[in-house]
C-alpha positions as a printed Julia matrix, in Angstrom:
341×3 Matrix{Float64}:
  0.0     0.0     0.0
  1.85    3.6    -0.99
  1.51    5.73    1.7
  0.12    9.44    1.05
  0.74   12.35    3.0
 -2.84   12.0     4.34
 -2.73    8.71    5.21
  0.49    9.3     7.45
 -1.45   12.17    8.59
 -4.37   10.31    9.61
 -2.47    7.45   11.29
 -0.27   10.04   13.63
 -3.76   12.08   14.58
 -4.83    8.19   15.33
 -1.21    7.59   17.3
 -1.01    4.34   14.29
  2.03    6.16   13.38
  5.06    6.05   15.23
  8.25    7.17   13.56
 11.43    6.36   15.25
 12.98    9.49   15.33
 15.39    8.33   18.26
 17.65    4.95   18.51
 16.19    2.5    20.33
 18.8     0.74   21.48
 21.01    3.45   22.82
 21.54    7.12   24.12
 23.98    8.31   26.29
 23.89    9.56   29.39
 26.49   10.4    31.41
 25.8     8.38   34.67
 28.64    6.99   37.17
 29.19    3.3    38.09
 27.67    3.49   42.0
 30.37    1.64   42.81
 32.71    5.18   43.08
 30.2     6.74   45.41
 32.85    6.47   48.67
 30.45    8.39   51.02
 28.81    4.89   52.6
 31.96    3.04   52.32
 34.33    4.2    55.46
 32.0     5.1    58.44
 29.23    3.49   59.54
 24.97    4.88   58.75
 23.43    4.77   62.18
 19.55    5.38   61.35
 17.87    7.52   63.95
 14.58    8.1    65.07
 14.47   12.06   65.79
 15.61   14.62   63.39
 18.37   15.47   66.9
 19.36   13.83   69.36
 22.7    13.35   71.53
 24.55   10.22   72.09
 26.86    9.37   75.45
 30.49    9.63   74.98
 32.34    7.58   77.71
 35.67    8.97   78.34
 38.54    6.21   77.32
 40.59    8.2    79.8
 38.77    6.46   82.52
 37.99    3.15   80.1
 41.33    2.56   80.17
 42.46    2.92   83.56
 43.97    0.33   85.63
 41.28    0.93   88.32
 41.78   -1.77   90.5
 43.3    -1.28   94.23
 44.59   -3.05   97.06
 41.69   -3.99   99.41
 42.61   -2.55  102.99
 42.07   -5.02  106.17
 38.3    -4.23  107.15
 37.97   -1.6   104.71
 36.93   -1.04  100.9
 38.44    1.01   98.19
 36.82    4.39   96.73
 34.56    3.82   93.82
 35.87    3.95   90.21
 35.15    7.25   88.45
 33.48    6.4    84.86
 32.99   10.06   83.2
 30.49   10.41   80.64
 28.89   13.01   78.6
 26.95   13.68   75.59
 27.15   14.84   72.11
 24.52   15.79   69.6
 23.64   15.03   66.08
 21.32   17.13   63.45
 20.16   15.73   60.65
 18.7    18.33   57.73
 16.57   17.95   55.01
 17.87   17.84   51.77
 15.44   17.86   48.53
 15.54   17.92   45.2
 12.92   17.85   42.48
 12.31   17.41   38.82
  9.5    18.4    36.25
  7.81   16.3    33.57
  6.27   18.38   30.79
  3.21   15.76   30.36
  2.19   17.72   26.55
  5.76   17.27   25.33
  6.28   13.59   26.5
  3.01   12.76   24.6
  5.05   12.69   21.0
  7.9    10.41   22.9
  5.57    8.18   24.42
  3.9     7.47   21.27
  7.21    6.82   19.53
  7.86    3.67   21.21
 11.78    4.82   21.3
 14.32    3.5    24.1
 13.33    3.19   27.83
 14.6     6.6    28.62
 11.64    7.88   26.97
  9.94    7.05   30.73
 10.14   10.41   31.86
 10.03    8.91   35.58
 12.05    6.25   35.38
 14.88    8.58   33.68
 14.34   11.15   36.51
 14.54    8.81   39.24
 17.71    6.88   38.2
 18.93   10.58   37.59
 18.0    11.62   41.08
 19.87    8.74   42.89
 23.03    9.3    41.17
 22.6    12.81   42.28
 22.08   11.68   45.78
 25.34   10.27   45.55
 27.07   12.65   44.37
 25.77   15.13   47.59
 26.36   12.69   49.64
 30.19   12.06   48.68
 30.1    16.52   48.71
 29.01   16.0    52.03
 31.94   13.27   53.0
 34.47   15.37   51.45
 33.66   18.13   53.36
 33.3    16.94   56.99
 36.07   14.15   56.67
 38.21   14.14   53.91
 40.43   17.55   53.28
 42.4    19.59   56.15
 41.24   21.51   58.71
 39.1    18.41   60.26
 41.41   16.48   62.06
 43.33   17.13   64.77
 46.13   15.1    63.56
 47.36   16.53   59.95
 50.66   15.86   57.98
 51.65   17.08   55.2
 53.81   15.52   52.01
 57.14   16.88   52.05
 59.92   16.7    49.24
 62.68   16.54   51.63
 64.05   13.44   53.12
 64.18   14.92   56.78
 60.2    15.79   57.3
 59.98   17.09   60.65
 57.02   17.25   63.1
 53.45   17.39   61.3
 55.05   16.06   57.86
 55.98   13.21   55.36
 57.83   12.34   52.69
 55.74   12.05   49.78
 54.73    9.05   47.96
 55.82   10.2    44.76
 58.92   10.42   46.09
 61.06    7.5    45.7
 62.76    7.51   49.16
 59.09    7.23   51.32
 58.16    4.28   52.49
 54.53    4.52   52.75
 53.95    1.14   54.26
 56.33    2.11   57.03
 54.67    5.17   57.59
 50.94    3.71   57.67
 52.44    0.95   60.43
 54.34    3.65   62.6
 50.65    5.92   62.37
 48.71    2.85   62.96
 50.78    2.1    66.09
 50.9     6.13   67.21
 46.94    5.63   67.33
 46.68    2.65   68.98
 48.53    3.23   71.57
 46.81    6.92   72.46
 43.19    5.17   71.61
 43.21    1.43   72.27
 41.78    1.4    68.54
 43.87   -0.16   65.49
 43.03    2.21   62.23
 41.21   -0.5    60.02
 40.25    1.79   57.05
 42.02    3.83   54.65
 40.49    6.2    51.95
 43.01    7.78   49.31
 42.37   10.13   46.54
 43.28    8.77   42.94
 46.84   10.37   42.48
 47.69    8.91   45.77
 46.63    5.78   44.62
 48.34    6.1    41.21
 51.49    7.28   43.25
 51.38    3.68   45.15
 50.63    1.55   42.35
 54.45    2.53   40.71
 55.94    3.03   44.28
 59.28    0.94   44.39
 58.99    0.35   48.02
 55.19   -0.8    47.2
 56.47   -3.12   44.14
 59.46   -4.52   45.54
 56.77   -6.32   48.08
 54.87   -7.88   45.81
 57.07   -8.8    42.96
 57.15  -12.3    43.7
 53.53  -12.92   43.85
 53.49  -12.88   40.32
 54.11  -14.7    36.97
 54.36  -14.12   33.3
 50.82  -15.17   32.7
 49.48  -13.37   35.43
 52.2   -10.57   36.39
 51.74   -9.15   40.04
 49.9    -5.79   40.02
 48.57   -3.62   42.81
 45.11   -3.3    43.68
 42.77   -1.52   46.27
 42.77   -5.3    47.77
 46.79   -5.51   47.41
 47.73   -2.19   49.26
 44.74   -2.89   52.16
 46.92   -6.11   52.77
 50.06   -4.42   52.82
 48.98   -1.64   55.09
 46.95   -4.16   57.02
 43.49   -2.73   57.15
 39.59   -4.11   56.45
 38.72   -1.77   53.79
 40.67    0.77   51.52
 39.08    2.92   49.25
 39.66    5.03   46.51
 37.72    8.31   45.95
 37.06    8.3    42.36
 33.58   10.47   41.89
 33.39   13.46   39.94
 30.92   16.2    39.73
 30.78   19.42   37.68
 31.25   22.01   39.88
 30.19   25.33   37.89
 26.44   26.25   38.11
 23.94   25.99   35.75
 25.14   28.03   32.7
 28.69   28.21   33.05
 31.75   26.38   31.48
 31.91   23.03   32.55
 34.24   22.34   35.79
 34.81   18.57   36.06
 36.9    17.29   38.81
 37.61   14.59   41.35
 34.77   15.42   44.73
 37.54   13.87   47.02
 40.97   15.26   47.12
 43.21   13.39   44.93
 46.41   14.01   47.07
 45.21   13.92   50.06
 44.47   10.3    52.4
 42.66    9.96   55.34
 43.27    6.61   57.86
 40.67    5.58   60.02
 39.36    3.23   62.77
 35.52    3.0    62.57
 32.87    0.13   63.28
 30.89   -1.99   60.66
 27.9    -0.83   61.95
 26.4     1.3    64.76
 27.46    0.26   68.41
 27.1     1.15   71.81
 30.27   -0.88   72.84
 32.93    0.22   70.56
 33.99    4.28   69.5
 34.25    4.94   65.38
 35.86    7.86   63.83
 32.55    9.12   62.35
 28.99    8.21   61.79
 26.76    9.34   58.93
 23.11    9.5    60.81
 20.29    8.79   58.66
 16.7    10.66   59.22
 13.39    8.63   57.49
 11.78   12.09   57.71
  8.33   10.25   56.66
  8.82    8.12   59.04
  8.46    4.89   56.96
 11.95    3.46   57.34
 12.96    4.71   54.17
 15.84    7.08   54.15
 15.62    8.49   50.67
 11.89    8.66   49.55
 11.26    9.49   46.11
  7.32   10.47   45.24
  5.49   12.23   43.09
  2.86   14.69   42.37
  1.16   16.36   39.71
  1.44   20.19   39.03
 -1.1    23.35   39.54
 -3.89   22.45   37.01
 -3.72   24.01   33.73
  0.19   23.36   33.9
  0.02   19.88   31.93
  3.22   19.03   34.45
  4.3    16.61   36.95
  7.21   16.51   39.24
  9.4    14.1    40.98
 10.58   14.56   44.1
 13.58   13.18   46.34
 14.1    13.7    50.16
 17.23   12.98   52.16
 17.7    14.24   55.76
 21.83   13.21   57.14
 24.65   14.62   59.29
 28.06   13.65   58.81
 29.3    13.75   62.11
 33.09   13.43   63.27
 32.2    11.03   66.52
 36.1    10.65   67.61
 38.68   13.22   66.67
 41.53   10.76   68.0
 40.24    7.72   65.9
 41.2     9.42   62.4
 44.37   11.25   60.89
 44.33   13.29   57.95
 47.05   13.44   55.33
 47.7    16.0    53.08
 49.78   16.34   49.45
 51.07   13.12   49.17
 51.67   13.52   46.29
């Protein structure tokens, strides 16, 4: 049957008529693998009831006190002093929302074209990534650059740092698995507390993966088939912690209109090493603790809804809801290094 212009016009006023004017098979979009989001991967999410609240601190100066005593003849001892006192977290609502323009999806719909053509879906799955994205903002800025910490170093190029510094890991007379043991053992023995996590910024981690010191450890571990390289899984074995991470995420960080800005969220020469818990506990201290508000109060910590628009408006809008505070919990249980590379 030869089509005619009217036909063609009949079957689209009839939505018979569907031309593909979009792959269906592909598009791009510019997401990140979740797997770089690094917020949720080095302190523990402790879900809380209230929007604030405070939390007992026990003092480890008195935890860790020999507090035992010589019983006198037909007498007793004084009581133990056990000092507490308590902190507070507050957790604020963040929000963001998106708009559907319900007369200009009509044509798309009809088109039968890839799956992003489901406004919703494509504004959901773009609203989580963005989620993670603020929440790795929010890690980078109350854990991971300087002025956090009360223990910071710095990378040094000279081979006689003094007090407060390093020697850089791109330079080839640091040793950075000494360094991370003699740290490791500087904390433990002020805290009780053996750092178990580690979370570098990607030049550090570069730096490492070509360090000689770093290399000349695991040279043997390899063959021609399957030569010996370093990994995240590699350097958390050498420097003898659960977890080490590397802070790959990037956001744009001009506003709407201006030049893109791309760059790294966590510093890429800077490395932070950490003890903190699995999960929340009253029995043992972590660095930090990311508390988690359901503000609905239906368990769920990041609701995502939906609504239509004023009528006459032909719109509908997506909304997402996150309420969290990134709190430093234990300024002795972290250390903070800075250009180490």
């Amino acid at each position: 049957m030869t089509r005619t212009t009217a036909s063609i016009q009949a079957d689209i006023a009839k939505g018979a008529f569907r031309p593909h004017t979009a792959l269906s098979n592909m598009a791009l979009a510019y997401y990140q693998d979740d797997s770089k989001a690094f917020a949720k991967t080095i302190f523990p999410i402790c879900p809380v009831a209230l929007s604030s609240d405070n939390y007992y601190v026990f003092n480890k100066e008195d935890l860790l006190r020999d507090n035992w005593q010589r019983k006198p003849a037909y007498g007793k001892v004084d009581p133990a002093v056990l000092s507490e006192h308590t902190e507070n977290y507050a957790c604020k609502v963040d929000q963001m929302i998106m708009g559907i323009d319900k007369i200009k999806q009509t044509d798309l719909t009809r088109r039968q074209g890839p799956i992003t053509r489901d406004p919703k879906m494509q504004r959901t799955k773009t609203m989580a990534e963005q989620a993670n994205i603020h929440q790795d903002v929010m890690f980078a800025q109350n854990f991971f650059q300087p002025g956090i910490w009360r223990h910071e170093e710095t990378g040094v190029d000279s081979i006689t740092p003094t007090s407060g510094q390093f020697i850089k890991f791109s330079n080839g007379n640091s040793d950075p698995v000494a360094l991370i043991d003699e740290r490791k053992t500087m904390m433990e023995q002020n805290t009780g507390r053996m750092p178990n996590r580690i979370a570098i910024g990607v030049n550090v981690f570069n730096a490492l993966k070509k360090h000689p010191a770093i290399l000349e450890r695991i040279k043997y571990g390899g063959s021609t088939a399957n030569p010996a390289t370093v990994t995240e899984n590699v350097l958390a074995q050498l420097f003898g912690v659960e977890r080490l991470t590397v802070q790959r995420s990037i956001m744009n960080k001009a506003k709407l209109g201006q030049k893109a800005n791309m760059d790294y969220i966590g510093d890429p020469n800077g490395f932070l090493l950490a003890y903190a818990t699995n999960m929340p506990s009253i029995e043992e201290p972590s660095a930090g603790y990311i508390f988690t508000w359901d503000m609905l109060g239906n368990g769920d910590i990041m609701p995502i809804l939906n609504y239509d628009g004023e009528a006459g408006t032909h719109s509908e809008f997506i909304e997402g809801l996150m309420a969290t505070d990134m709190k430093k919990t234990a300024d002795d249980l972290a250390m903070y290094f800075m250009d180490a590379v």
